[in-house]
NUSE-513904 format. One record per atom (N, C-alpha, C): x negated, z, y. Coordinates in steps of 0.2 Angstrom, whole numbers, plus 5000, padded with zeros to 4 digits. Layout:
N
XZY ...
REM end
This chain:
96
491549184890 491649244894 491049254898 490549224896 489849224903 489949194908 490249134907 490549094915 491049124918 491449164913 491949214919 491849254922 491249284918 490949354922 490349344928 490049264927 489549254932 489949204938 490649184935 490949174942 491249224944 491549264941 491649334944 491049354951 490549344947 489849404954 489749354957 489749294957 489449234963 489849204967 490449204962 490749174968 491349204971 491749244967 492249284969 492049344975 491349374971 491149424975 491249404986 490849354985 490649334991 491449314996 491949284992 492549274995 492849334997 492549394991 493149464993 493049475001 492449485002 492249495009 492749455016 492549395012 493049345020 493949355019 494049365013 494649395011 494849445015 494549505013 494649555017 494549555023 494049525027 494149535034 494749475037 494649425034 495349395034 496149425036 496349475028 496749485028 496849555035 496249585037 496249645041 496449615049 496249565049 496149515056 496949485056 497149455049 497849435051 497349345053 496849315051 496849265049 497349215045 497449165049 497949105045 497449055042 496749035040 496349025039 496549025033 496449085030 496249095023 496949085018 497449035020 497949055017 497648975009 497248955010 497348885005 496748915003 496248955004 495948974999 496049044994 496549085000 496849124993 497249104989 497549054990 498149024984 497548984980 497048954981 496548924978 496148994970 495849054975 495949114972 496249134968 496749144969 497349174966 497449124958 497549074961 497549014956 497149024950 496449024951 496049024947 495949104944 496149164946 496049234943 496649214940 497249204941 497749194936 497649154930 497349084932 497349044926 496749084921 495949084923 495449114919 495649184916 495849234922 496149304918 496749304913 497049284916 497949264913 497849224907 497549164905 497649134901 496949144896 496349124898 495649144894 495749214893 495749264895 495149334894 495949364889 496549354891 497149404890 497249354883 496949264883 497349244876 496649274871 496149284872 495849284870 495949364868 495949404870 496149464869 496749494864 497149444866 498049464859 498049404857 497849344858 497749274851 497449254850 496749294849 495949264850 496049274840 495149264839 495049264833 495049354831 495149364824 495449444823 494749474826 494049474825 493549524828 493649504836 493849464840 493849474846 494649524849 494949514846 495549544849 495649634849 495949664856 495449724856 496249754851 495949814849 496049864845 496949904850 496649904857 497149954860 497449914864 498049874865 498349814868 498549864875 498849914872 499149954879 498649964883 497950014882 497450024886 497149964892 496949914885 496849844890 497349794896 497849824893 498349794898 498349854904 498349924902 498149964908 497649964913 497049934911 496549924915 496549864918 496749794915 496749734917 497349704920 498049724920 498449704921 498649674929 498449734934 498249744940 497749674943 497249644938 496749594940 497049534939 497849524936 498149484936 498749484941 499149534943 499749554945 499449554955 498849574956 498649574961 498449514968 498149434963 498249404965 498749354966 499349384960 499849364961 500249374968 500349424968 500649444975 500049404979 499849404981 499449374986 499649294987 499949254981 500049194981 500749194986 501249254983 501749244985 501849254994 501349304995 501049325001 500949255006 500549205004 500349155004 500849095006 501549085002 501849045002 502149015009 502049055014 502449035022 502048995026 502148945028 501448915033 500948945037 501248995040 500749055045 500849115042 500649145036 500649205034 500649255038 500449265044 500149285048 500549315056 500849245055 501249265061 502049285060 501849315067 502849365064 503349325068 503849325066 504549295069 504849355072 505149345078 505549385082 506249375082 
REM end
């Protein structure tokens, strides 16, 4: 859980920025590093922090499955969309 939280602030942090001006700009740039992104918040969030949480050891798994699913699910579901987003060669550009 330290490597995800200190990947979380060093490295993640610093992509949200180029992401978002990215995505405000309508850059084609950033389409293999948000599938790259995406990739890894789903596997480390989705697979780490969620089996750990509902298949982990009994004192690790939390108490209130709804609640955590209420605050966390969004951190999984969001990158998602973004992969799908992603999938077209120029994300960016529009067909007429």
């Amino acid at each position: 859980m330290r490597f995800v939280t200190g990947l979380s602030a060093f490295v993640y942090a610093p992509f949200y920025l180029l992401l978002v001006y990215a995505l405000l700009r309508g850059r084609n740039w950033i389409q293999l590093y948000s599938v790259i992104y995406g990739t890894l918040i789903v596997g480390i969030t989705g697979v780490v922090v969620f089996g750990v949480e509902f298949f982990g050891e009994p004192q690790w798994r939390t108490p209130h499955p709804w609640s955590f699913l209420a605050f966390n699910l969004t951190y999984v579901l969001i990158p998602l969309l973004l992969i799908i987003r992603m999938r077209k060669p120029e994300p960016f550009t529009r067909s007429f």
